[in-house]
N, C-alpha and C positions, 0 to 999 in steps of 0.2 A: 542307509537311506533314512531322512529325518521322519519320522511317522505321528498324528494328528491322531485324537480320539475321535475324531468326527467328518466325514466328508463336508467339503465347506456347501455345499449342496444340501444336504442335511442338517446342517449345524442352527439352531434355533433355541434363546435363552442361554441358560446355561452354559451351554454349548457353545455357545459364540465368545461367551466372556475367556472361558477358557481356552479357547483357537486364540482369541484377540491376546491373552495375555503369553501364549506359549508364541505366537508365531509374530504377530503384528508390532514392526517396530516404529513406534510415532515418533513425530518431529519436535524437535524440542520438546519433550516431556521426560517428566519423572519417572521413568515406571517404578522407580521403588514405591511409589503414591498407589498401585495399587495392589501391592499384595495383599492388603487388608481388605478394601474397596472395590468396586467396582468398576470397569472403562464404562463412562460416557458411551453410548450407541446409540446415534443415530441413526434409526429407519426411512423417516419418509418427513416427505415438506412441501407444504402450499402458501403461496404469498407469504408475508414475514414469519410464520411459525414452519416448526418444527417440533418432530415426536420423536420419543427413546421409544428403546426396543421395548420398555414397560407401558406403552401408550400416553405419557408425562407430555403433555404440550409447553414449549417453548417459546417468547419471542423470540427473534432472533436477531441480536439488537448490535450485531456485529459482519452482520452482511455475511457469516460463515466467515472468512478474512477480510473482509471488507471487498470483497468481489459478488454480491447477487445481486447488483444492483438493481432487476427487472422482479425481483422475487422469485420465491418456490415455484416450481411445479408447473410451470407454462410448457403446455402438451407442444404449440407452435414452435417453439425450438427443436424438438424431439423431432416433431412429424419432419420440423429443416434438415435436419442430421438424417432422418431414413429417406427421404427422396434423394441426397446426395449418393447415399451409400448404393443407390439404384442405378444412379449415372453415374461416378466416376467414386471409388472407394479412397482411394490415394493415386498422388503422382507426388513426385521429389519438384522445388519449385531450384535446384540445380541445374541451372543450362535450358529448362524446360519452363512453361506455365500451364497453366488449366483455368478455365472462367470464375470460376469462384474467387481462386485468389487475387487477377486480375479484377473483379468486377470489385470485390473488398478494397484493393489498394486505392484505386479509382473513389469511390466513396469515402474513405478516412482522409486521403489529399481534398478533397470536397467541401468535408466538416474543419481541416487543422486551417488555423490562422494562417496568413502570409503566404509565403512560398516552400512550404513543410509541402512538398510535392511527391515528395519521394518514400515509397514504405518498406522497409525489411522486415520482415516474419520474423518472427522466433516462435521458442516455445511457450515459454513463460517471461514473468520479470525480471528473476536474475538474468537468465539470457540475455535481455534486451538490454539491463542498463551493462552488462559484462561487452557485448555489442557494441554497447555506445563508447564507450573508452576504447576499443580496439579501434574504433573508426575514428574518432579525433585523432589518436596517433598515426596512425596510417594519411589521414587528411592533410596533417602537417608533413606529414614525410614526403608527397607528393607535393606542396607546394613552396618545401625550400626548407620549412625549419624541422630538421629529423631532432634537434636536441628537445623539441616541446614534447616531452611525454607524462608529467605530471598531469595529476590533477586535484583538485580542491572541491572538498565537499565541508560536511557541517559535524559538530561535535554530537551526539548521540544519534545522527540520521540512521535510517537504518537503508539500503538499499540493494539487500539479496547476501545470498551464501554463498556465491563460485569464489573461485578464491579473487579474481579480478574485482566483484562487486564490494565481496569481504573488504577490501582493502578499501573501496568508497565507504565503507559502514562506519562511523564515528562510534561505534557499544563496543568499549575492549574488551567486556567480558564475553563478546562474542568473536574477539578474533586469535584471544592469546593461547590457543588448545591448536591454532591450523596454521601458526605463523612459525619461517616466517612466509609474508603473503607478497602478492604482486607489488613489487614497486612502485613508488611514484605518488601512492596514495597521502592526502593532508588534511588536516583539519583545522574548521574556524570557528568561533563563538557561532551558536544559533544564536533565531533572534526571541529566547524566551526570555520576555522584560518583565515579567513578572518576579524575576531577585534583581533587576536592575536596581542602580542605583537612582535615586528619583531627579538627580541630576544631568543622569547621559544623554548623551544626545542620540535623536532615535535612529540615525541612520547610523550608528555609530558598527552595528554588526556587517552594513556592507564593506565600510571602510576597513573592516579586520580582513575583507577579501585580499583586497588591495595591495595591504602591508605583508598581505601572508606570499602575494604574489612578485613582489618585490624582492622581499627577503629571500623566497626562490627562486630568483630572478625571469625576469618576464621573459626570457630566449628559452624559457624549460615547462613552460607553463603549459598543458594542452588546453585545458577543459577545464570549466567550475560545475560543479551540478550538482543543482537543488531541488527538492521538492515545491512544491506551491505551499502547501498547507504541510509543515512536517508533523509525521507520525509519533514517531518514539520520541517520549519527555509529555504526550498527552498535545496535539493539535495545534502548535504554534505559528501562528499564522504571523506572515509581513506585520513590517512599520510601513505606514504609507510614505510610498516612495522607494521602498526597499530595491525592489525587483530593479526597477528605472536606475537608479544607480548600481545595482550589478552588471548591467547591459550598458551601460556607460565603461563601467570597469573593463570588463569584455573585451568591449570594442576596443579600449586604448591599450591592450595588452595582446590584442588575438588571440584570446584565448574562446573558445566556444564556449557556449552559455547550452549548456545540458536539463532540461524542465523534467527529473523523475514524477513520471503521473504515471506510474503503474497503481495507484491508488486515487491519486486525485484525479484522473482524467472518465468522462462516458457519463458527466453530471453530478459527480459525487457534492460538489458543489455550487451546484444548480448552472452548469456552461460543460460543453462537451469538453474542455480542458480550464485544469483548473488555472495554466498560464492568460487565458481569458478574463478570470476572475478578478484577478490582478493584473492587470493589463501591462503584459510584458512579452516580450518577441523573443523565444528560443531558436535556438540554431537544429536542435535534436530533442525530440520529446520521447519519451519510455513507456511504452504504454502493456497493460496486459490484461487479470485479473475481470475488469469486467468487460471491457471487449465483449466477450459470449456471455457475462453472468454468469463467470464460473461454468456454462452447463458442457464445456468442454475445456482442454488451456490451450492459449494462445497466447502468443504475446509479440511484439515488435517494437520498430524505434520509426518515426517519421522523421522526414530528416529536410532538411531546405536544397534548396537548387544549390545555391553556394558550396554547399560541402559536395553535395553527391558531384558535383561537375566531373571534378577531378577524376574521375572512376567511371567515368560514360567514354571514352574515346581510345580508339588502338587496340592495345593490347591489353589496360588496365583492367585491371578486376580489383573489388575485395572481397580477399582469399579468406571466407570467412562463411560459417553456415553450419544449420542445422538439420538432419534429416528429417524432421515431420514441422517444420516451420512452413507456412500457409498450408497446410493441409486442408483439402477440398472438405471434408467434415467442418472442421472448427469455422472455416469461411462461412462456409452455409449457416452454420449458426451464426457467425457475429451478426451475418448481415440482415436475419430471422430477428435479433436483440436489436440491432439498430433501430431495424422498422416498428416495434415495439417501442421504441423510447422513444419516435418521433408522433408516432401515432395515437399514443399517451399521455403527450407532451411532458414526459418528465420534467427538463428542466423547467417549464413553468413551476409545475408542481412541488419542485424543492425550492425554487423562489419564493413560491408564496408561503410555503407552512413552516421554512428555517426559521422564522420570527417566536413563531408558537414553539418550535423543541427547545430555541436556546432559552424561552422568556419562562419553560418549567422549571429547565436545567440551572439559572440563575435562580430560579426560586426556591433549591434548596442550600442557598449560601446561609441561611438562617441554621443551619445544624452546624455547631463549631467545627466540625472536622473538614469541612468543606471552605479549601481554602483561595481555589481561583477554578472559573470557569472557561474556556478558551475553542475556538474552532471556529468553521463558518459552515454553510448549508446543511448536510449531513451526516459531518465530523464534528464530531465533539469530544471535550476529557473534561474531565475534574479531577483536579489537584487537589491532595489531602493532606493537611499539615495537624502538625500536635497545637497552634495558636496561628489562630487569622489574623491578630493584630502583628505578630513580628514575622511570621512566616516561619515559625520556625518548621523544622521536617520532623521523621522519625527515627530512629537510631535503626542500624541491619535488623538488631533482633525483635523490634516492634515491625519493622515494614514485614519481615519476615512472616509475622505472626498475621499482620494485618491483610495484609496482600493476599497469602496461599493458605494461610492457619486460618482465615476468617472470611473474606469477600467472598473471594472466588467459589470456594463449596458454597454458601450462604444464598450468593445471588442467582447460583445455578438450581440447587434448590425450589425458592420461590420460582422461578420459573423465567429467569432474563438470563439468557443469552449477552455476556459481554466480557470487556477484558482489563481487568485487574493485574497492573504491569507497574515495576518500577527500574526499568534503564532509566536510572536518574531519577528524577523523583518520582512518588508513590502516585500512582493515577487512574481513572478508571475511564478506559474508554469504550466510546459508542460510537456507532456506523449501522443505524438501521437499515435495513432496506429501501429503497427509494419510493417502495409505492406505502410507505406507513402514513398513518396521520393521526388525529388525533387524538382516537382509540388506543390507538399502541403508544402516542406520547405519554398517555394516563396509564399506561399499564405500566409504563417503566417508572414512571414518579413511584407508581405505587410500591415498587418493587426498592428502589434506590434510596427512599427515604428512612423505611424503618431500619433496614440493613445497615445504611449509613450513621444512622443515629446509635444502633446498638452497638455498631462496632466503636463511637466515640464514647457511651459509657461503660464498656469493657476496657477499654483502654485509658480509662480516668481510673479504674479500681487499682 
């Protein structure tokens, strides 16, 4: 039997680093990083801060994963989650429903654009966008074309770890240790124009949909699916007109048009979906992360009348599901966060102050290592090059140093919360919580500046 120095009941200080480092095994992390070092331990959190187990106040300038979007500490969720638990603890939404997850479907069909009428639970976002691919193919199966089972996503998108989403994830260095992976999976240029050539043309990344859809030919094709605002490579947001010609493309191919917002959706960019933003009409939206603000998981795919048809009459099912998908708990919160964010009016609140984060975040293009600024409402990156005028980048062994050897301890440090990442180029990204303003934008200048600047003359030595 494996045996603990410490009941984790008891465990306090000390104690917890060493349970944390004997027992705790995190997600994508080094643990060789801290046999010298300390684990990070967070304790406790209120609106955009957070405290370590040594009482070190944090912003928290990454939404935790880009999921709190209502902030820390809102007892109103909690007290959602214990009335639930008084009335009905769990039920399976298999065969069965319960009001919660009923009254939650009923409300997200409410808020989604169009005819997204239809809502499947999951547990989180890989779930949902793993979901979403079984359901296009299944969709096609049902109405004639069984050969569409591909699908078409973007070069360093990132969209979950099962092995189905894996295969949507464009970051090979995250899929060559689990492959090989689900079939079917392809990849096209993003649309980051910032190494464009200054001559391309701007819709030129839809048209790679296209050609990609061609080349594999349009009888194989299921689904394309994109983020609104993509993540990984630092917040790449559309050309205008982007979206309109993928939904163009789409349509003349049947292929569905898949909207990943397990991050961009619930006002991350000031619209309960960020396919609003950009004004474009999915077939299947992915939704998870803040749904509840993180303060439970949940996750789902909303889906249009058009797809679900097929699957409402007879004997049709999709054979597909997970045991604590809409669970009566996590409902009662979503719908706890919702009323909160309408009652708060978030999305005004990120329309009106995204001018103010991006006009700080722009104002430190004056420190050379700061080489493009990118995102819209509450997402943001900055891209770090060794020269602003050519762009050039940094070699493995400078990002190396720059990235994990420098930023990341450096900014955590000072006391910001965020995420110093290079799938692809070297970037630092933000996703504050949505109730910040512009206390917290001044906190984070304050923090990004000196750090960014000391890391550009360590890296001139």
């Amino acid at each position: 039997m494996a045996t603990t120095s410490a009941t984790p009941t008891a465990a306090r200080g000390a104690d917890l680093q060493e349970l944390a480092k004997r027992h705790l095994w995190m997600h994508f992390t080094r643990h060789g990083a801290f046999e010298t070092t300390e684990v990070p331990i967070i304790a406790r959190a209120e609106g955009p801060y957070v405290w370590d187990e040594h009482g070190n106040r944090y912003l928290d300038g990454l939404s935790a994963l880009f999921c709190v979007n209502a902030g820390h500490g809102r007892s109103e969720l909690g007290e959602a989650a214990a009335r639930q638990v008084d009335e009905l603890d769990f039920f399976t939404v298999w065969s069965y429903a319960h009001p919660r997850a009923i009254e939650l479907a009923a409300r997200i069909s409410s808020l989604a654009p169009g005819d997204l009428n239809r809502v499947f639970f999951t547990s989180g976002g890989s779930e949902a966008v793993e979901s979403s691919i079984k359901l296009a193919r299944a969709y096609h199966q049902r109405t004639g074309n069984p050969r569409k089972t591909k699908f078409i996503t973007r070069e360093v998108a990132y969209h979950g770890t099962t092995l189905g989403a894996l295969a949507a994830t464009g970051i090979s260095a995250l899929r060559q240790e689990f492959e090989p992976l689900v079939p079917g999976g392809y990849q096209v240029p993003n649309t980051n124009s910032y190494h464009w050539p200054e001559d391309r043309d701007p819709l030129w990344a839809a048209d790679q949909i296209e050609e990609k859809i061609l080349y594999e030919h349009t009888g194989t094709v299921a689904a394309v699916m994109l983020e609104p605002l993509q993540n990984a490579v630092g917040r790449i947001p559309p050309q205008d007109g982007y979206f309109q010609r993928v939904r163009e493309i789409c349509d003349r191919h049947n292929a569905l048009l898949i909207s990943d917002e397990v991050i961009c959706a619930w006002r991350r960019l000031g619209h309960w979906f960020g396919c609003e933003r950009y004004g474009y009409m999915p077939d299947i939206i992915t939704i998870a992360k803040a749904l509840t603000s993180a303060y439970v998981p949940m996750g789902g795919m909303i889906v249009s009348d058009r797809i679900a048809e097929p699957f409402m009459h007879g004997t049709e099912m999709f054979t597909h599901g997970f045991t604590f998908a809409g669970h009566p708990v996590a409902s009662a919160v979503a719908m706890a966060n919702l009323d909160v964010f309408e009652r708060e009016d978030i999305n005004g609140h990120v329309l009106r102050k995204q001018g103010e984060l991006r006009a700080m975040l722009d104002g430190l293009r004056d420190i050379p290592i700061v080489g493009d600024v990118r995102g819209d409402g509450f997402f943001h990156a900055i891209e770090l090059v060794k020269d602003q005028e050519t762009k050039e980048g940094f070699t493995d062994e400078e990002s190396e140093w720059l990235l994990r050897g420098y930023l990341s301890g450096e900014l955590f440090r000072r006391g910001l919360i965020c995420r110093a990442d290079d799938r692809g180029d070297p970037v630092v990204q933000l996703a504050p919580t949505l109730v910040c303003d512009t206390e917290q934008f001044e906190e984070i200048e304050g923090v990004l500046r000196p750090v960014l600047t000391e890391a550009w003359e360590r890296l001139k030595k």
